[in-house]
N, CA, C and O atoms as a GROMACS GRO file, in nm:
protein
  556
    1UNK      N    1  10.834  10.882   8.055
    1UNK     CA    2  10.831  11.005   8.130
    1UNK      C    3  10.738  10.994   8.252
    1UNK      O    4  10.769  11.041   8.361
    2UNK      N    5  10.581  10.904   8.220
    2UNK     CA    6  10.531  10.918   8.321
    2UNK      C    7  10.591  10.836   8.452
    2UNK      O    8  10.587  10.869   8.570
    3UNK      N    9  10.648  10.712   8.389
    3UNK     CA   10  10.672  10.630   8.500
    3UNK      C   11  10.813  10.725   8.563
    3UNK      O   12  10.812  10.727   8.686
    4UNK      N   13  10.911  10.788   8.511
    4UNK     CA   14  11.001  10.888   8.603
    4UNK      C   15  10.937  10.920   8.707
    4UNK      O   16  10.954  10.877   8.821
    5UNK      N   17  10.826  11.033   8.650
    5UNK     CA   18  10.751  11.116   8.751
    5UNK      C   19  10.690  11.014   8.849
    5UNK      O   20  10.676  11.053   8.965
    6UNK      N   21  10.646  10.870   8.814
    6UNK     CA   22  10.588  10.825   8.966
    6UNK      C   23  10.690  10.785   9.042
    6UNK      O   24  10.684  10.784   9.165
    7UNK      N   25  10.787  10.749   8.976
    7UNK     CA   26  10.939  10.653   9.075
    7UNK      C   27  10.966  10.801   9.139
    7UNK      O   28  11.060  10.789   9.218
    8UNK      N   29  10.922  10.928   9.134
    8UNK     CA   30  11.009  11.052   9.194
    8UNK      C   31  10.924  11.094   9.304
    8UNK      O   32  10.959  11.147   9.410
    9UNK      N   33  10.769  11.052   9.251
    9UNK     CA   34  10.662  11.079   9.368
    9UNK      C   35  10.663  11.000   9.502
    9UNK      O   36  10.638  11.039   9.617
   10UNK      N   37  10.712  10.837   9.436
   10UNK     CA   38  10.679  10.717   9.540
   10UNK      C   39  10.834  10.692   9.592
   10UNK      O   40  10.855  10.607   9.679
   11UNK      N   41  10.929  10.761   9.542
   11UNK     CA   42  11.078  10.811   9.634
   11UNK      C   43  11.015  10.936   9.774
   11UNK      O   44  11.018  10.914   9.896
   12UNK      N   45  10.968  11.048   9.712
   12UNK     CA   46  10.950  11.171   9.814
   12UNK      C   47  10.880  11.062   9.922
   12UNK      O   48  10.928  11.060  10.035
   13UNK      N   49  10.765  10.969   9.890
   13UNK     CA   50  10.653  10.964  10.006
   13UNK      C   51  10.735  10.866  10.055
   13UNK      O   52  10.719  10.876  10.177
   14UNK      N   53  10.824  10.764  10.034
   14UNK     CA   54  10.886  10.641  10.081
   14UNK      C   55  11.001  10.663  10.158
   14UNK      O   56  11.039  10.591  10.250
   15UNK      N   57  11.079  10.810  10.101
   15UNK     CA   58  11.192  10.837  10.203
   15UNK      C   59  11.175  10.999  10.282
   15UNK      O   60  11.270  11.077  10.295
   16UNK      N   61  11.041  11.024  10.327
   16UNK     CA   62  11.056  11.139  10.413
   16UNK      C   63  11.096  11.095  10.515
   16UNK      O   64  11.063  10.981  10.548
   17UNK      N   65  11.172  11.167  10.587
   17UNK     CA   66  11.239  11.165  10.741
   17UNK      C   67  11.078  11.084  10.842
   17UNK      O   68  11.043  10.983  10.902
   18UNK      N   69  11.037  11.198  10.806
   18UNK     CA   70  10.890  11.163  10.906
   18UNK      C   71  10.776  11.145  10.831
   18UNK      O   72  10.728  11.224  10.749
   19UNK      N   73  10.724  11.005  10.875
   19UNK     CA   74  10.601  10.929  10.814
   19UNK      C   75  10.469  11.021  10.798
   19UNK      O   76  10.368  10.984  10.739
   20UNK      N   77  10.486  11.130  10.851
   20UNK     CA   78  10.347  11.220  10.867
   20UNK      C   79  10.261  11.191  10.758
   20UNK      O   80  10.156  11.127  10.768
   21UNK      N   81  10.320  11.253  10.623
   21UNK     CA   82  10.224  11.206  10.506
   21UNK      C   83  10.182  11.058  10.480
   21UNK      O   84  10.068  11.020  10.453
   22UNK      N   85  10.247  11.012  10.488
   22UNK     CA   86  10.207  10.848  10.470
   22UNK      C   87  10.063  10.795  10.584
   22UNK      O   88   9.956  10.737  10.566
   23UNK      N   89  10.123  10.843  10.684
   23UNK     CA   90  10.010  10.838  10.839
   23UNK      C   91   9.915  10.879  10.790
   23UNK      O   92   9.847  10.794  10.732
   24UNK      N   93   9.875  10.997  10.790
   24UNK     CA   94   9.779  11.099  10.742
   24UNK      C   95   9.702  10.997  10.620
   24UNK      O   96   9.597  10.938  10.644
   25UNK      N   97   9.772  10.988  10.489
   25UNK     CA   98   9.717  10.893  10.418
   25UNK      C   99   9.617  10.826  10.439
   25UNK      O  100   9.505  10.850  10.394
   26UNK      N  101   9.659  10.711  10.529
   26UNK     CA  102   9.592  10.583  10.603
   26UNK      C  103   9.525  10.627  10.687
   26UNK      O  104   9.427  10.553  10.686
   27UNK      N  105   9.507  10.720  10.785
   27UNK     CA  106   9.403  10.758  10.831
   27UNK      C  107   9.274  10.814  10.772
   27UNK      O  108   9.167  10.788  10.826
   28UNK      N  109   9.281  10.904  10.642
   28UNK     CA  110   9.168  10.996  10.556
   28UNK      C  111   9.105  10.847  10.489
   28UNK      O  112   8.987  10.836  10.454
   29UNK      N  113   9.183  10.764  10.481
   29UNK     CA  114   9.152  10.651  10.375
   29UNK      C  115   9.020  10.514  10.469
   29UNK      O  116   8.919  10.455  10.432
   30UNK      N  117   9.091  10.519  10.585
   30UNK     CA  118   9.007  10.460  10.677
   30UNK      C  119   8.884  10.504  10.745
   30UNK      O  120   8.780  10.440  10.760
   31UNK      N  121   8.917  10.644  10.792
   31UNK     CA  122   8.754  10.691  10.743
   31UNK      C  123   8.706  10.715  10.583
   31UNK      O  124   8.609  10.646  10.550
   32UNK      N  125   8.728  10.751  10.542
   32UNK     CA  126   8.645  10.663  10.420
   32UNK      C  127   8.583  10.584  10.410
   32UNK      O  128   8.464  10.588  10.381
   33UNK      N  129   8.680  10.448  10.443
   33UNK     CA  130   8.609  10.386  10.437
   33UNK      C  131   8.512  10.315  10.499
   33UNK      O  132   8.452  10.219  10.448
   34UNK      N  133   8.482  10.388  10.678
   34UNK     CA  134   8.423  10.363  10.757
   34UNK      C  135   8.274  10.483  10.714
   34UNK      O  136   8.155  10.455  10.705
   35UNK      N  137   8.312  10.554  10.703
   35UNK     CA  138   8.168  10.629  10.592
   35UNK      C  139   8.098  10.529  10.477
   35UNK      O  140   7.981  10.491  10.467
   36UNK      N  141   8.171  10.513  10.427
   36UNK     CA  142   8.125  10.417  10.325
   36UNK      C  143   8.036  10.258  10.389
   36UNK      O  144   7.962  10.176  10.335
   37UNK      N  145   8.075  10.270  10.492
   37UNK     CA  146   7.982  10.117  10.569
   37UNK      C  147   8.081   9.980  10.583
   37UNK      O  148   8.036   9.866  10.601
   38UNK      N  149   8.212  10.012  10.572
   38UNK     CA  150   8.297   9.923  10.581
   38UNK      C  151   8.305   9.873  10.739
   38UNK      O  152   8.316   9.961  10.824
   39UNK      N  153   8.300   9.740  10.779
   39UNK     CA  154   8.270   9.770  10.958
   39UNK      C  155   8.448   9.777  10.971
   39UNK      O  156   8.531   9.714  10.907
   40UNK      N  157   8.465   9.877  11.075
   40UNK     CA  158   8.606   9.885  11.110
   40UNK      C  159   8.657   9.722  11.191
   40UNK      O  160   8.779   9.713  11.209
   41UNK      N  161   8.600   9.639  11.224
   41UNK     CA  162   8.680   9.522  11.193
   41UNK      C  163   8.733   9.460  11.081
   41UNK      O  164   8.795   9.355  11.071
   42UNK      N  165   8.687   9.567  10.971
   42UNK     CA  166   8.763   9.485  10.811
   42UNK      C  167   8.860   9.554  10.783
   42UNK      O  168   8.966   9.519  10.733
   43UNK      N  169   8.805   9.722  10.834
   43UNK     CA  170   8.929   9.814  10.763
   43UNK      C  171   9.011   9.845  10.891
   43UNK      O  172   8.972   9.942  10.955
   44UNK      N  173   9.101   9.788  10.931
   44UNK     CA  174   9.192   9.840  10.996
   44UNK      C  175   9.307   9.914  10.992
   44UNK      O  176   9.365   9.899  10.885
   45UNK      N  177   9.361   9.988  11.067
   45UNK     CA  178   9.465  10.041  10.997
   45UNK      C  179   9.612   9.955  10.961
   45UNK      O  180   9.698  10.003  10.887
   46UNK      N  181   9.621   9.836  11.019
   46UNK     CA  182   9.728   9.761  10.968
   46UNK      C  183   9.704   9.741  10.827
   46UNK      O  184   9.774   9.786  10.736
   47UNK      N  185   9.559   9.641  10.813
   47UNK     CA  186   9.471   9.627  10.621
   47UNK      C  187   9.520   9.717  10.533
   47UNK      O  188   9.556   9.696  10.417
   48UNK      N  189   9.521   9.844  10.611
   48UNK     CA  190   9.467   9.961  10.491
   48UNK      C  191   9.590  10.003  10.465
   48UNK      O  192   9.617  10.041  10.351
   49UNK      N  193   9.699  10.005  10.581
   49UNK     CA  194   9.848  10.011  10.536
   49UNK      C  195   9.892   9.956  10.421
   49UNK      O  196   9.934  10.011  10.318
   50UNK      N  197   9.874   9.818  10.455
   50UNK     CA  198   9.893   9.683  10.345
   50UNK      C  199   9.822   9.730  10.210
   50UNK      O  200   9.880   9.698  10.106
   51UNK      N  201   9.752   9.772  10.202
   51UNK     CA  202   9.633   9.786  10.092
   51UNK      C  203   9.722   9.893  10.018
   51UNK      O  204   9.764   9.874   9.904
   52UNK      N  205   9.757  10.052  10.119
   52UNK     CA  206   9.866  10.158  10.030
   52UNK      C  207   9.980  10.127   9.968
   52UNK      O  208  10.023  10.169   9.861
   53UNK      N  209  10.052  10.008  10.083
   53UNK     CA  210  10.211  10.002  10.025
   53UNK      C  211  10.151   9.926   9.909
   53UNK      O  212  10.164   9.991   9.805
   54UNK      N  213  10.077   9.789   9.887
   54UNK     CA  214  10.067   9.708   9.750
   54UNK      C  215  10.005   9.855   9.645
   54UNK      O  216  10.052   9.864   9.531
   55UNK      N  217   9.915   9.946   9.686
   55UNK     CA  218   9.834  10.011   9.554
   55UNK      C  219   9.956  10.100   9.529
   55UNK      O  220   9.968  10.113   9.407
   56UNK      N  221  10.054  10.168   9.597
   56UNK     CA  222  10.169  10.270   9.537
   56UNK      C  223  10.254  10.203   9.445
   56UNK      O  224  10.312  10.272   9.362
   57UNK      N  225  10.275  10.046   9.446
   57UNK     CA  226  10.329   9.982   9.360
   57UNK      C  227  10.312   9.947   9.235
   57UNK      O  228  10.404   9.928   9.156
   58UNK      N  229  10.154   9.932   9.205
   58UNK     CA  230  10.107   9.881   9.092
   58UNK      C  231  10.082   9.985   8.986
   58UNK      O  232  10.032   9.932   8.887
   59UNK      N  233  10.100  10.117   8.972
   59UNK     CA  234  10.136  10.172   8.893
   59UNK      C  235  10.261  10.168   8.796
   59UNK      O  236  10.256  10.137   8.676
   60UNK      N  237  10.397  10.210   8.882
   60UNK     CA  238  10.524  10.173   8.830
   60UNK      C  239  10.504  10.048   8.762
   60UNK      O  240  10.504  10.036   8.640
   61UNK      N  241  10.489   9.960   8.843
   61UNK     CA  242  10.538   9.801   8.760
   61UNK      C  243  10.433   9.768   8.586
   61UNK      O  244  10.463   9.711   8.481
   62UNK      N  245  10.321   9.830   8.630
   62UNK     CA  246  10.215   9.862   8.514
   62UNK      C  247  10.290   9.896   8.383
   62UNK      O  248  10.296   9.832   8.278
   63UNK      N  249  10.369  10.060   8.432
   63UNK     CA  250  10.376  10.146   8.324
   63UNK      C  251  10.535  10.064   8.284
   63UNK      O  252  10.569  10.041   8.168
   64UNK      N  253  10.602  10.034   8.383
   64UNK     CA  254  10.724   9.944   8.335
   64UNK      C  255  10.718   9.839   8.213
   64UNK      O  256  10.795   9.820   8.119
   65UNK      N  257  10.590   9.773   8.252
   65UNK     CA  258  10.564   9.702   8.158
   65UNK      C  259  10.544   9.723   8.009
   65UNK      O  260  10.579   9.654   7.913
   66UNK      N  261  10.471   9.849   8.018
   66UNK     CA  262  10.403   9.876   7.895
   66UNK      C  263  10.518   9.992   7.868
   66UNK      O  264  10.490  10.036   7.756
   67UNK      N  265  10.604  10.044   7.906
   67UNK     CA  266  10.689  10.153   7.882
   67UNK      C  267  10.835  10.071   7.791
   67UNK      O  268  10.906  10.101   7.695
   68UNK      N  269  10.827   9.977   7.869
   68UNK     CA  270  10.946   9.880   7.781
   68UNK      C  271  10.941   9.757   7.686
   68UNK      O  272  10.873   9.658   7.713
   69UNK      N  273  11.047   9.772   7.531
   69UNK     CA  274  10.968   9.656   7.444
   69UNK      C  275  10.936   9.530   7.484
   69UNK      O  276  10.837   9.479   7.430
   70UNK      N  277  11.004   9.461   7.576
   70UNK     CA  278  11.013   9.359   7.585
   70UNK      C  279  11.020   9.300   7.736
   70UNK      O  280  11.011   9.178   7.750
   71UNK      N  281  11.030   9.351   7.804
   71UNK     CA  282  11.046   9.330   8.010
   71UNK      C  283  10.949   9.209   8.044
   71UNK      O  284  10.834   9.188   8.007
   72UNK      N  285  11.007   9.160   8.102
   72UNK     CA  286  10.940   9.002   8.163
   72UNK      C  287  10.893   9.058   8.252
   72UNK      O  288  10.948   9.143   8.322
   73UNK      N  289  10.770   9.013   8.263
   73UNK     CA  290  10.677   9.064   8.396
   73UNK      C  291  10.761   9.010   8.502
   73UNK      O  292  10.735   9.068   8.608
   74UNK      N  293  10.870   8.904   8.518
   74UNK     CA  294  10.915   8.867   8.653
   74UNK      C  295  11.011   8.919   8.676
   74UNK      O  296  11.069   8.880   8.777
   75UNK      N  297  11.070   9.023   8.602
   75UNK     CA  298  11.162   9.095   8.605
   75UNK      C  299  11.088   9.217   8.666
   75UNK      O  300  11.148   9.268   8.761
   76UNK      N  301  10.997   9.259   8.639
   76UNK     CA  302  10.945   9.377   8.706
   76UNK      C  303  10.905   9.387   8.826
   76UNK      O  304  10.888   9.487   8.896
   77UNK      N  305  10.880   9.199   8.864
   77UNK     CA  306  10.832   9.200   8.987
   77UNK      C  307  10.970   9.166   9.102
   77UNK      O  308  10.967   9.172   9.224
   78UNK      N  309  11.076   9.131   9.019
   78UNK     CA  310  11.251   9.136   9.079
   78UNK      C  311  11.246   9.253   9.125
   78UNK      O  312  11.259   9.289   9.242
   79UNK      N  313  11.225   9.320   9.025
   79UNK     CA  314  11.273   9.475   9.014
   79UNK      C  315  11.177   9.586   9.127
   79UNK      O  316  11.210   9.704   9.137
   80UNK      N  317  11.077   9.537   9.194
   80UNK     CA  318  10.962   9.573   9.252
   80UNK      C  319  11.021   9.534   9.379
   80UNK      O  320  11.023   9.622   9.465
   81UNK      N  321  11.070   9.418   9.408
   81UNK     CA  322  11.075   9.369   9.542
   81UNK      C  323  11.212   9.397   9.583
   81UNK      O  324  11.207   9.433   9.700
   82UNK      N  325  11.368   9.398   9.527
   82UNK     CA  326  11.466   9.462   9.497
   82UNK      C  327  11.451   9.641   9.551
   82UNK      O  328  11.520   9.689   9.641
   83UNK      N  329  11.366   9.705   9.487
   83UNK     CA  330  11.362   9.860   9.505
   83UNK      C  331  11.258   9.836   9.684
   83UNK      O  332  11.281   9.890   9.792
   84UNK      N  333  11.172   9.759   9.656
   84UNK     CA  334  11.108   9.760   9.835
   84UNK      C  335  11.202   9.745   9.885
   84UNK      O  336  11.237   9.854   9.930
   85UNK      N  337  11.305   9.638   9.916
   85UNK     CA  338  11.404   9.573  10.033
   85UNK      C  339  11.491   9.751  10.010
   85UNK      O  340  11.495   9.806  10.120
   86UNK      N  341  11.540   9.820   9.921
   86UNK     CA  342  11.606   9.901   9.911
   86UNK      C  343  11.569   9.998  10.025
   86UNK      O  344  11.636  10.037  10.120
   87UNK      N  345  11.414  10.033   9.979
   87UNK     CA  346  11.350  10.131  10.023
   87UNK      C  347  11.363  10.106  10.182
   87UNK      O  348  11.405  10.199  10.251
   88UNK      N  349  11.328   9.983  10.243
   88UNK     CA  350  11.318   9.977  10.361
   88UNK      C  351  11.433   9.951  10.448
   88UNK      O  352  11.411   9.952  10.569
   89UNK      N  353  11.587   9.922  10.394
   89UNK     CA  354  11.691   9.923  10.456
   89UNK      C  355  11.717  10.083  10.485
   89UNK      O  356  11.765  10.132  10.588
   90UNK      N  357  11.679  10.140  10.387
   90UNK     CA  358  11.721  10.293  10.411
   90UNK      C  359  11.619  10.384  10.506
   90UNK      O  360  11.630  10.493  10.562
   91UNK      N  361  11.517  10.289  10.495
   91UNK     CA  362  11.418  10.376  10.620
   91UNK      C  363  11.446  10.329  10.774
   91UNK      O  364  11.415  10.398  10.871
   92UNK      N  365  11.516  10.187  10.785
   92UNK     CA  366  11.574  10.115  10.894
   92UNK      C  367  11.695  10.210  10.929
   92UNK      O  368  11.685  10.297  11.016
   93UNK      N  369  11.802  10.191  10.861
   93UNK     CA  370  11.906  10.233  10.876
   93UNK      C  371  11.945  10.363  10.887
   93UNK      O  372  12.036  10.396  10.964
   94UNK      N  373  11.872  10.456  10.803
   94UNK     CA  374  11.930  10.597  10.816
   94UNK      C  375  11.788  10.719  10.814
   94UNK      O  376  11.803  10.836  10.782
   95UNK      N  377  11.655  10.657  10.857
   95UNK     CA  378  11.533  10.774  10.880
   95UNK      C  379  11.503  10.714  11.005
   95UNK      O  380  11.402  10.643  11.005
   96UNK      N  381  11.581  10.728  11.137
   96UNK     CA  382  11.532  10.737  11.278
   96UNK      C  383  11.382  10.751  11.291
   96UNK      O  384  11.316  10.686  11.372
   97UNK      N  385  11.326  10.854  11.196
   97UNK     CA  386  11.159  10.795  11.263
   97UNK      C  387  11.073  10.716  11.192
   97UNK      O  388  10.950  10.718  11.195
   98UNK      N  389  11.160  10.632  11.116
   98UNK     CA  390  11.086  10.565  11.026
   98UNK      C  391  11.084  10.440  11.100
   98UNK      O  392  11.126  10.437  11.216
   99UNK      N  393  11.026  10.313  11.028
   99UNK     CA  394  11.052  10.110  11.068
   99UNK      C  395  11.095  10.067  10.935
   99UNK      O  396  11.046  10.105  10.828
  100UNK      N  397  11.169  10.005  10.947
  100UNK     CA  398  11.178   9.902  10.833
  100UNK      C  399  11.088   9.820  10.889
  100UNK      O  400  11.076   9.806  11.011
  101UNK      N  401  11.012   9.753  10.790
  101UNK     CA  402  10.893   9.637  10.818
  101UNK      C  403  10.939   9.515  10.669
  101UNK      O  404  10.979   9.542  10.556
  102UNK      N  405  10.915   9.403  10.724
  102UNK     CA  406  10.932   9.260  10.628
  102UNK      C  407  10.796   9.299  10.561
  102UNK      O  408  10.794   9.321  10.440
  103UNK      N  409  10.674   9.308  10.640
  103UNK     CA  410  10.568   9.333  10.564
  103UNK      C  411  10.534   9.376  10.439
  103UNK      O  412  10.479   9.316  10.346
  104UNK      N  413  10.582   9.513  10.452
  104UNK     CA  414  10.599   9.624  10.368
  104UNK      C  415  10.666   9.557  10.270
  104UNK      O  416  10.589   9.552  10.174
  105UNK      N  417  10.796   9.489  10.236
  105UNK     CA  418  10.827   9.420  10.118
  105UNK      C  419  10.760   9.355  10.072
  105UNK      O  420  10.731   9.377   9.954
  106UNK      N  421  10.702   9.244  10.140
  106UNK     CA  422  10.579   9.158  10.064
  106UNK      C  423  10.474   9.190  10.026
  106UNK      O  424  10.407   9.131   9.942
  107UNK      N  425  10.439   9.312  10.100
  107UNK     CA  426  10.305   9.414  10.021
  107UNK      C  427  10.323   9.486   9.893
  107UNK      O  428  10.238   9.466   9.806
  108UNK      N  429  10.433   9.574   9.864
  108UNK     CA  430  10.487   9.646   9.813
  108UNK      C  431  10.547   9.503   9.674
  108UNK      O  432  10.520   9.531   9.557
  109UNK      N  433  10.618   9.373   9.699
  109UNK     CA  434  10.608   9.312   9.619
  109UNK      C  435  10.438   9.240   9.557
  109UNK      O  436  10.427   9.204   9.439
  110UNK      N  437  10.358   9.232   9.624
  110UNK     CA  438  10.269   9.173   9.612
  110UNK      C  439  10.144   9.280   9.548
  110UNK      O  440  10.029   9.239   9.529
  111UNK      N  441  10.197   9.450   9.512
  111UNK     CA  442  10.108   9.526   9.420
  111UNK      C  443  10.220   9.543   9.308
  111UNK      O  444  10.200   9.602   9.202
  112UNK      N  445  10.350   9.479   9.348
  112UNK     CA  446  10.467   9.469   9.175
  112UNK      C  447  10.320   9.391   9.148
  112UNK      O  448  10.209   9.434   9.120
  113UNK      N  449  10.368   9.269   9.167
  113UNK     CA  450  10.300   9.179   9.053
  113UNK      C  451  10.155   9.202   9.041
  113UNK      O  452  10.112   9.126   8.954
  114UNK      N  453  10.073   9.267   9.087
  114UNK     CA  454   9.958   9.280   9.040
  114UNK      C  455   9.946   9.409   8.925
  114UNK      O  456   9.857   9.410   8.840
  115UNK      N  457  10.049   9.516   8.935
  115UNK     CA  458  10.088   9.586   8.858
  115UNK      C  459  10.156   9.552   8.752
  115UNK      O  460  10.156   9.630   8.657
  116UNK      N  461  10.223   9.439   8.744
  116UNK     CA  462  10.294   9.356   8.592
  116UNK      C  463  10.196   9.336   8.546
  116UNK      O  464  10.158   9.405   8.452
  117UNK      N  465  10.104   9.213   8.605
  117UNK     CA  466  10.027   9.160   8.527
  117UNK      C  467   9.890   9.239   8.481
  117UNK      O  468   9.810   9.184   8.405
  118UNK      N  469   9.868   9.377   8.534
  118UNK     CA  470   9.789   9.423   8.468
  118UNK      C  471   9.879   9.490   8.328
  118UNK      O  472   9.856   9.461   8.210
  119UNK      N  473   9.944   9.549   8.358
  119UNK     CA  474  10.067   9.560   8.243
  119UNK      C  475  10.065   9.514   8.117
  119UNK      O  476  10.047   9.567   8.008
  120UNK      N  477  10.096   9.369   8.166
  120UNK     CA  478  10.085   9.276   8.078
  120UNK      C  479   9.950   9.204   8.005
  120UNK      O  480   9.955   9.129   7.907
  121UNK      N  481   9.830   9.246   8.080
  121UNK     CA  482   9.672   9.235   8.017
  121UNK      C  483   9.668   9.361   7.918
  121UNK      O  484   9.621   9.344   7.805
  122UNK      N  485   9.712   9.472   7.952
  122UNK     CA  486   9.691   9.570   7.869
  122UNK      C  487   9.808   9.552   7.762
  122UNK      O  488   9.757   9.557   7.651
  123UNK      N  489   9.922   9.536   7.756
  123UNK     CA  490   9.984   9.522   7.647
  123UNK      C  491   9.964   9.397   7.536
  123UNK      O  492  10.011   9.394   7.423
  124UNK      N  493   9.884   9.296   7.599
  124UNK     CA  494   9.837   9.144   7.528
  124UNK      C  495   9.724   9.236   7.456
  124UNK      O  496   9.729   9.235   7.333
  125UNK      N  497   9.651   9.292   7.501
  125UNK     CA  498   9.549   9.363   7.467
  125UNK      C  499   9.570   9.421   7.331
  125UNK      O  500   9.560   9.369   7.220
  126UNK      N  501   9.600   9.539   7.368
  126UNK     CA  502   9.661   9.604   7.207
  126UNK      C  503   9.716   9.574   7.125
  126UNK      O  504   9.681   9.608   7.012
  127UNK      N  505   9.841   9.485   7.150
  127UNK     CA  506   9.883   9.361   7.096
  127UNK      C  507   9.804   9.359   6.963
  127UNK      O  508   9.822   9.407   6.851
  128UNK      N  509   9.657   9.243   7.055
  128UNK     CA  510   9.563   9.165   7.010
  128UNK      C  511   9.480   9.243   6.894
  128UNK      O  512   9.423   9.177   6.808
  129UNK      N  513   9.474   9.378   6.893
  129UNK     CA  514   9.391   9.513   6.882
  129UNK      C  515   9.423   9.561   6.723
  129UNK      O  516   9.358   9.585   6.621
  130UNK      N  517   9.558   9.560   6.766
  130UNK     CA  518   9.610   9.588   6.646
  130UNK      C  519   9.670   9.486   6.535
  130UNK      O  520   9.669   9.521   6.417
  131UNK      N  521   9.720   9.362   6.574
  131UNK     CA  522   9.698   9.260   6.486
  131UNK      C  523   9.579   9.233   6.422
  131UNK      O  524   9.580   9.206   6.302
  132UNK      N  525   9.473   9.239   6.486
  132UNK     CA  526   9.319   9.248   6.445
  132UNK      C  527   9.278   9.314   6.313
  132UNK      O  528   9.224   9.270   6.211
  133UNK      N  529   9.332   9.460   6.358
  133UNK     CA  530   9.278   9.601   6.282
  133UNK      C  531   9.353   9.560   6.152
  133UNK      O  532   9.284   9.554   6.049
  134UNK      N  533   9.514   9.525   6.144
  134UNK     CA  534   9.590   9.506   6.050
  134UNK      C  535   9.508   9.404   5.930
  134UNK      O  536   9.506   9.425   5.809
  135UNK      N  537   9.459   9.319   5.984
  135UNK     CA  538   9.433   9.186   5.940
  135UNK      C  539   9.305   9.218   5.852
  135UNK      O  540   9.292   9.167   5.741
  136UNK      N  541   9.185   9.329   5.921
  136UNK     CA  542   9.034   9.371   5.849
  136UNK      C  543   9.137   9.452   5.753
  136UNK      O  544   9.163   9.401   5.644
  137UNK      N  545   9.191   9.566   5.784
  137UNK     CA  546   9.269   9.661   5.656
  137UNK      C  547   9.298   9.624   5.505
  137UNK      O  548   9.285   9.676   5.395
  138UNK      N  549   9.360   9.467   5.576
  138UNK     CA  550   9.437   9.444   5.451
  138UNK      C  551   9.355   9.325   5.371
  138UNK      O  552   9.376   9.304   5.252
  139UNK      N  553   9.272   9.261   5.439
  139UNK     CA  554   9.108   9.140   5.384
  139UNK      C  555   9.078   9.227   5.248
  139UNK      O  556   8.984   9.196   5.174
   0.00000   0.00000   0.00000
């Protein structure tokens, strides 16, 4: 259920007509982090772009992981880079004020897989947790 609700959140922000919210985003985020003491030669707004499209990703591919019995983390990260190329033919092709960017796929693939593999730390985890618990129970 939760991962529905984010694939419905990270649809609205990925296919509005106009980037406003997304803009806006990356701007509140860059001051931030220029408050924070970041020198704006680190945080730029190209970085910090890169930094949103990979962090909107690594949720889904997370909860994918742990939402399904069995999903190969490289399947999630197919499935990650597959839904980017999607996302961005349709912002090329049919949202006039949008860009399709190559970037944006490799960012957007490149927080899949950091989102599998946390996924996949947390499901090794419990895994591990509960084989454990089973094992003192029954000693």
């Amino acid at each position: 259920m939760l991962l529905a609700l984010y694939v419905v959140f990270m649809l609205a922000v990925l296919l509005q007509p106009e980037p406003q919210f997304a803009s806006d985003g990356v701007d509140r985020l860059l001051r931030l982090f220029w408050q924070g003491g970041v020198p704006k030669e680190m945080a730029t707004p190209v970085r910090v772009e890169a930094l949103v499209n990979a962090a909107l990703f690594v949720p889904p591919a997370a909860l994918a992981v742990l939402a399904f019995h069995r999903p190969r983390w490289s399947e999630v990260v197919v499935a990650g880079f597959a839904s980017s190329l999607a996302v961005e033919l349709i912002q090329g092709l049919f949202l006039a004020a949008r860009s399709a960017q190559a970037i944006d796929v490799v960012t957007n693939t490149a927080g899949t897989l950091a989102g599998a593999l946390v996924g996949l730390a947390i499901k090794v985890a419990v895994e591990s947790a509960v084989r454990h618990r089973r094992r003192t129970t029954h000693s």
